[in-house]
C-alpha positions in Angstrom: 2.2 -2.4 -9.6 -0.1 -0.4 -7.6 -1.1 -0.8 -4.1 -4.5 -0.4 -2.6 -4.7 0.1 0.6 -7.8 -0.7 3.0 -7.9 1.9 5.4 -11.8 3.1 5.8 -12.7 0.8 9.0 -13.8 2.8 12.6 -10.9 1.7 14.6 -13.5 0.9 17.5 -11.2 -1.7 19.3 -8.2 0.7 19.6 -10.3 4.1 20.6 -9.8 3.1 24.1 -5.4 4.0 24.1 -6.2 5.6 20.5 -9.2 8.1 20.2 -7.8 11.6 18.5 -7.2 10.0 15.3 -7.7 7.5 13.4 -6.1 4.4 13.5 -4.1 4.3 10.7 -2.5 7.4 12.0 -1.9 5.9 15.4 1.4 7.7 16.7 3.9 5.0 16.9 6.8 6.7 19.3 5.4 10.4 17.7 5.2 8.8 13.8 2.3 8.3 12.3 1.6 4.4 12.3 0.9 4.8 8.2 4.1 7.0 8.0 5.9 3.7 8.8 4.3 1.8 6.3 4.3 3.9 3.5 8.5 4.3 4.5 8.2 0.3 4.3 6.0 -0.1 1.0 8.3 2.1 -1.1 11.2 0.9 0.1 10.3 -2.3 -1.2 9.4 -0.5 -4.9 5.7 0.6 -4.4 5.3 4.0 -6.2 1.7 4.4 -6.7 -1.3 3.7 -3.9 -4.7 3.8 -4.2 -6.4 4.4 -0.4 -9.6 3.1 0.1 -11.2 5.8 2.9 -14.5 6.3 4.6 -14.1 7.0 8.7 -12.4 10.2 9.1 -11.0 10.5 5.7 -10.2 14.1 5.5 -7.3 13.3 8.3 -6.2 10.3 6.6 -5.3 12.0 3.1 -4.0 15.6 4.7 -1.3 13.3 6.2 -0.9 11.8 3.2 -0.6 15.2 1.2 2.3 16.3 3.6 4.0 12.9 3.2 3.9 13.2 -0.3 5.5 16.9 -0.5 8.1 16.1 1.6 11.3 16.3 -1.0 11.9 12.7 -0.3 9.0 11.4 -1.4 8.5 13.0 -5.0 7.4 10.5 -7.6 5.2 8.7 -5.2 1.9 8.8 -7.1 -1.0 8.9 -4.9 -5.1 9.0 -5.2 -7.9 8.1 -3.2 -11.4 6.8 -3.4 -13.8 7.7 -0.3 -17.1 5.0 0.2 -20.1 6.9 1.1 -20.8 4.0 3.7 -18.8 1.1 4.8 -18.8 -1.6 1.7 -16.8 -4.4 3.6 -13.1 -5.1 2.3 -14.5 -7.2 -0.9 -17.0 -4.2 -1.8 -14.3 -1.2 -1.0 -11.9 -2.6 -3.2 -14.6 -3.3 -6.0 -15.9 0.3 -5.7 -12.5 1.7 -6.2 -11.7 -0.6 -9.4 -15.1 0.4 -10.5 -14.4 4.4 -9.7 -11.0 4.5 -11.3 -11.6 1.7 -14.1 -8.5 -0.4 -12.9 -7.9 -2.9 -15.3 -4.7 -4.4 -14.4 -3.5 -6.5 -11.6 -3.4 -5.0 -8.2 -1.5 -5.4 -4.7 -4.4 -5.2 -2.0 -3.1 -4.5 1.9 -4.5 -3.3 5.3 -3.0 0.2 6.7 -3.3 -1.5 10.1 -0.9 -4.7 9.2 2.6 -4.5 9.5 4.2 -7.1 7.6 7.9 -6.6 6.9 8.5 -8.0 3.1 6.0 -9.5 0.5 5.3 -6.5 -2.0 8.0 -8.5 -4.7 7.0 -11.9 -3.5 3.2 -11.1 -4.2 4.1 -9.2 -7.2 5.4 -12.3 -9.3 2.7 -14.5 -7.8 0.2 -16.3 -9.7 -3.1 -14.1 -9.4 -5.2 -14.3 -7.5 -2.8 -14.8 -3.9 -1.9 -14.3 -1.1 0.3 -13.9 1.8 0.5 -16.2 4.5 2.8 -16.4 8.1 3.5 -18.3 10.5 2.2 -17.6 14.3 2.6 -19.3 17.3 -0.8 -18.0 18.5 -3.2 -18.1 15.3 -6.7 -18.0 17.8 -7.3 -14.5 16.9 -7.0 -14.8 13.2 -8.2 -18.9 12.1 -5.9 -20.5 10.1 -4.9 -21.3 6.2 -4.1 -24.6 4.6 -2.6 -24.9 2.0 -0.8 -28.2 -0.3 2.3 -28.8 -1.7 2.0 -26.6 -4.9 1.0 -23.6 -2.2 -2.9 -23.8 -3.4 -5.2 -22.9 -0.8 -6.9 -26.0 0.4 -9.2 -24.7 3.5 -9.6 -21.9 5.8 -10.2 -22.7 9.5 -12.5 -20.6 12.1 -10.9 -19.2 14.9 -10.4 -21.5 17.7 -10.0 -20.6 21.6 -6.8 -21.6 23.1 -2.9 -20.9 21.6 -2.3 -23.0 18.8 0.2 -21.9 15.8 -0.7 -21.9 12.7 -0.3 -20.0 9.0 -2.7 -17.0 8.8 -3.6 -14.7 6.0 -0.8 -11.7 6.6 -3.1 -9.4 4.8 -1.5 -8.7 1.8 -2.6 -10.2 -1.3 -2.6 -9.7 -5.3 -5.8 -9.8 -7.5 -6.8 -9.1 -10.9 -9.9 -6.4 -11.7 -12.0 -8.6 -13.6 -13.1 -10.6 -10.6 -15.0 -7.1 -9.6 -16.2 -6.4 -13.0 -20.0 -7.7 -12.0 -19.9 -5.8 -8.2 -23.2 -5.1 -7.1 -23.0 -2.6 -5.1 -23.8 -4.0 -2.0 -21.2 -5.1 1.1 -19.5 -8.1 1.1 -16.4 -9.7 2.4 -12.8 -10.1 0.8 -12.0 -12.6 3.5 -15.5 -14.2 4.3 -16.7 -14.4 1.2 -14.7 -14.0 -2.3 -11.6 -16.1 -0.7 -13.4 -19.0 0.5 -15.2 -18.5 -3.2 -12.2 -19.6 -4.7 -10.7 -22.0 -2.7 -13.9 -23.9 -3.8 -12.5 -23.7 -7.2 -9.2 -24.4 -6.5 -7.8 -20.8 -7.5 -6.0 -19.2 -4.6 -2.4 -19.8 -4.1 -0.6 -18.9 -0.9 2.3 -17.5 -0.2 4.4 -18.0 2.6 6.3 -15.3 4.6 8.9 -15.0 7.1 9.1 -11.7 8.5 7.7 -9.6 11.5 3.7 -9.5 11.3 1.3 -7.4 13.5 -2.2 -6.2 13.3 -2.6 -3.5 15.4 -5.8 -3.0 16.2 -6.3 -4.0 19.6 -4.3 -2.6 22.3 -2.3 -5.1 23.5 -1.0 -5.5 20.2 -0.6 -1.7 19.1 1.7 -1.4 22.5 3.7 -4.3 21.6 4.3 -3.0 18.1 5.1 0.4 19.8 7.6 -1.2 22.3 9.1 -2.5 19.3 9.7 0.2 17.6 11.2 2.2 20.5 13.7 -0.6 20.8 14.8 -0.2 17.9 12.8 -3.0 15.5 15.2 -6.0 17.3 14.3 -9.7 17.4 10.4 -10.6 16.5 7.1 -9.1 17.4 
C-alpha cells in the first residue's frame, strides 16, 4: 500500500531551535528527523511514498534522492507532488490523488509524527480510519471518542489543563473516491472531512500502543532528541 506523506507545512513553531532546514529534516543527534522515519516506515513493509511538498521542497526531495541511492534502500519507490500554495492537509492529499490519478486505498501520515507501529494495523482496517493513542496530557491535541466496535463517536476541542485522553496519532487509511469531487480550494483533513464522517457514522478508530511524538514545538523536538540519544528506552 502506498504512503502519503504530509510534509509541505512552514515549520514556524520549531524555527526558533530549528531554522536551516526544514522541519522534516530536523537533525535528530546528526540524522535527519525524516531519515528516522522513512528507516521506521519500511521496516514495517512500506515500499512506495508519495510526499506531499510545498515549503522548501527542493531540500526535502534532494534528501530524499540520496536516501533512496543508498544501496540499502533500492526498491523503495518514491514520487512527489509539490502544491503551488498551501492546500490544508484535506486539499494536499486531494491534489496529489487528483495529480497522480490514485485510485486505490492509501496510508496518509505526517513527516513530523513519530509513531512507532500502525502501518499493518491501518493497512487491514476498515477504510476510512484511523490511528488513535493514548496520552496522559491530550490538551494540546483534543481528544477522540470512540464505542465499543472502535467507530468514531465525537471529537473533543482542546481543553487547558493535563487531562489523558485518546488522540488522533496521525496516521490514517482512506480510499481516493472521497477526493474525486475536490475543488480546489483548502480545507482540512482533521477540521473538516473527519468530523464529516463521524456525522455519518463512517470512521473507525484504531487504537495504538507505542511511542507517539509530534515534534513540532521545541519542547517536544528536544524530548524526542534526548530520546534518541539514549538510546529509544522507556516511553517519550
Amino acid at each position: 500500500m502506498q504512503l502519503l506523506v504530509l510534509a509541505g507545512g512552514f515549520g514556524s513553531r520549531l524555527r526558533s531551535v530549528v531554522s536551516d532546514v526544514p522541519k522534516p529534516l530536523a537533525p535528530i543527534n546528526g540524522i535527519p528527523f525524516l531519515s528516522l522515519q522513512l528507516d521506521n516506515w519500511t521496516s514495517q513493509g512500506i515500499k512506495e511514498f508519495i510526499f506531499l511538498l510545498h515549503y522548501e521542497a527542493s531540500a526535502i526531495i534532494e534528501f530524499l534522492k540520496i536516501w533512496n541511492n543508498l544501496e540499502a534502500n533500492q526498491g523503495i519507490e518514491m514520487r512527489f507532488v509539490i502544491e503551488p500554495t498551501l492546500l490544508g492537509t484535506g486539499g494536499s492529499i486531494a491534489n496529489a490523488v487528483q495529480t497522480l490519478n490514485l485510485t486505490s486505498n492509501f496510508l496518509v501520515t505526517n513527516a513530523d509524527t513519530w509513531i512507532g507501529t500502525g502501518i499493518q494495523e491501518l493497512a487491514h482496517a476498515s477504510v476510512p480510519a484511523i490511528s488513535v493513542v493514548k496520552v496522559s496530557n491530550a490538551a494540546r491535541y483534543g481528544t477522540i471518542c470512540f464505542d465499543k466496535a472502535y467507530r468514531v463517536t465525537n471529537f473533543t476541542e482542546k481543553i487547558e489543563g493535563e487531562n489523558s485522553g485518546w488522540i488522533n496519532a496521525g496516521l490514517s487509511v482512506l480510499n481516493p473516491e472521497i477526493f474525486a469531487s475536490w475543488d480546489g480550494e483548502e480545507y482540512s483533513l482533521e477540521a473538516d472531512y473527519f468530523p464529516s464522517l463521524v456525522e455519518k457514522n463512517y470512521l473507525i478508530a484504531v487504537p495504538l500502543v507505542d511511542n507517539f511524538i509530534d515534534i513540532g514545538i521545541p519542547e517536544d523536538y528536544h524530548r524526542f532528541c534526548k530520546w534518541v540519544v539514549g538510546g529509544r528506552n522507556g516511553s517519550l
